[in-house]
C-alpha positions as CSV (number, residue, x, y, z in Angstrom):
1,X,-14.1,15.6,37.6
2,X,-10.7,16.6,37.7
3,X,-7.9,14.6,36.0
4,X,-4.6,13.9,38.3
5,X,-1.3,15.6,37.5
6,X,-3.2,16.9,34.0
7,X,-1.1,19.9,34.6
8,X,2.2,17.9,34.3
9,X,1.1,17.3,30.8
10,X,2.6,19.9,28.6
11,X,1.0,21.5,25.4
12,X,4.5,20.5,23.2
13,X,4.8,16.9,24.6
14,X,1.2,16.1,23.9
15,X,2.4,17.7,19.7
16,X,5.3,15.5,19.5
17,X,2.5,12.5,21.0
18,X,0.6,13.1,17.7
19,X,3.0,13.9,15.4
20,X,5.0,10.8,16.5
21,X,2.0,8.6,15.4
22,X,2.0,6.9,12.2
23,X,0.3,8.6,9.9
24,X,-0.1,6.2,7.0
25,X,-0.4,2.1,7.9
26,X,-0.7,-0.5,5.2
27,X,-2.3,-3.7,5.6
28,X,-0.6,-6.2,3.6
29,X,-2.9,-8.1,1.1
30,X,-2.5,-9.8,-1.9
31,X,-5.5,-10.7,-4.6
32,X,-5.5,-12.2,-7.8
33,X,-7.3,-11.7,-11.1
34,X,-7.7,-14.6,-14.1
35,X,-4.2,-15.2,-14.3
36,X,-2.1,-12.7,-12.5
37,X,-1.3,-12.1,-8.9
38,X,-0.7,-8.4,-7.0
39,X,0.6,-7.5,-3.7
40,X,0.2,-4.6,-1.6
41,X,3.3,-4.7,0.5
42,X,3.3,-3.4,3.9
43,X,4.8,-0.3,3.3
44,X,2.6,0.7,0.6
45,X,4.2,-0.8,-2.5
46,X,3.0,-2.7,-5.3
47,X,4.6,-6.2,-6.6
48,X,2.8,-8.4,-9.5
49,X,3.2,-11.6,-11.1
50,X,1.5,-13.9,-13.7
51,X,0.2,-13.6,-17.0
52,X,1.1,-10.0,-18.5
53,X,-0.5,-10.9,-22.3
54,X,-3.3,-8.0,-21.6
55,X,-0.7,-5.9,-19.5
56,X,-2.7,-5.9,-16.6
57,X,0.6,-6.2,-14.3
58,X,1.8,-2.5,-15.4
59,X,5.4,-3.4,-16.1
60,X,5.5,-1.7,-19.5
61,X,5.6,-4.9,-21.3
62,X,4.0,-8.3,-22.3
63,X,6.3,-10.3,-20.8
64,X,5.1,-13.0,-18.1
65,X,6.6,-13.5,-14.9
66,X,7.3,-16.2,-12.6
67,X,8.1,-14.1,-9.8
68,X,7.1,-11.1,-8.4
69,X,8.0,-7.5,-9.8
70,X,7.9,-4.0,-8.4
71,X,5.4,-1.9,-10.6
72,X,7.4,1.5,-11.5
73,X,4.2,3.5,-11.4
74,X,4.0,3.0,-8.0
75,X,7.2,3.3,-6.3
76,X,7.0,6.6,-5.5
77,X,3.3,6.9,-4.1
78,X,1.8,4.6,-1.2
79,X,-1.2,2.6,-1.8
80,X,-3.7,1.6,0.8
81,X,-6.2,-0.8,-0.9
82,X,-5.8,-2.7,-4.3
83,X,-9.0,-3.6,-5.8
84,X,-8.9,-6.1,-8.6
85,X,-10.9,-7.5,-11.8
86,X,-10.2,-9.9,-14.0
87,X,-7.9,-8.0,-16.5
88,X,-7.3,-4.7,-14.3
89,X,-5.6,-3.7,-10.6
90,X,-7.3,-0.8,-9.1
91,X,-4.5,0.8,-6.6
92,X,-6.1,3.4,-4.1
93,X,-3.4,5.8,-3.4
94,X,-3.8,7.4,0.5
C-alpha cells in the first residue's frame, strides 16, 4: 500500500516532529502521610506541608507549616511519582 504525498515528508521535518515533543510530562498529584501533606506540581516540583516533628517534609528543620513549602532538594531535579508512608516521601526522579 502506498502512503499519499509520503514523499513530501522530509527526513528533518519529521526530527524537529520528535524533538518538538515533550519529553518529560508530570501528572500533578498530591498524597498525604500521618500528618503531613506533599505535592508533585505539574512541572515536576515538590511542595509539603504539615507536621515536620520527624522531618519527613525535607525542609532542614522541625518546624511545622501551615502552608505549603518548596523542598530545596528537589528544585533542581524533576520528579514523576511521589510515593508516601507514614513518616517518609519517596520522590521518583525521571
Amino acid at each position: 500500500m502506498k502512503i499519499p504525498h509520503l514523499h513530501l515528508i522530509r527526513p528533518f521535518t519529521l526530527l524537529a516532529l520528535l524533538l518538538a515533543a515533550p519529553v518529560f510530562t508530570v501528572t500533578p498529584m498530591v498524597t498525604t502521610g500521618y500528618d503531613h501533606t506533599v505535592a508533585l506540581k505539574s512541572d515536576g516540583t515538590i511542595a509539603a506541608w504539615g507536621d515536620n516533628a520527624h522531618r519527613q517534609l525535607g525542609i532542614g528543620n522541625t518546624e511545622y507549616r501551615l502552608s505549603q513549602m518548596a523542598i530545596p532538594e528537589f528544585t533542581q531535579v524533576k520528579v514523576s511519582r511521589l510515593d508516601i508512608t507514614e513518616r517518609r516521601v519517596q520522590p521518583l526522579l525521571h
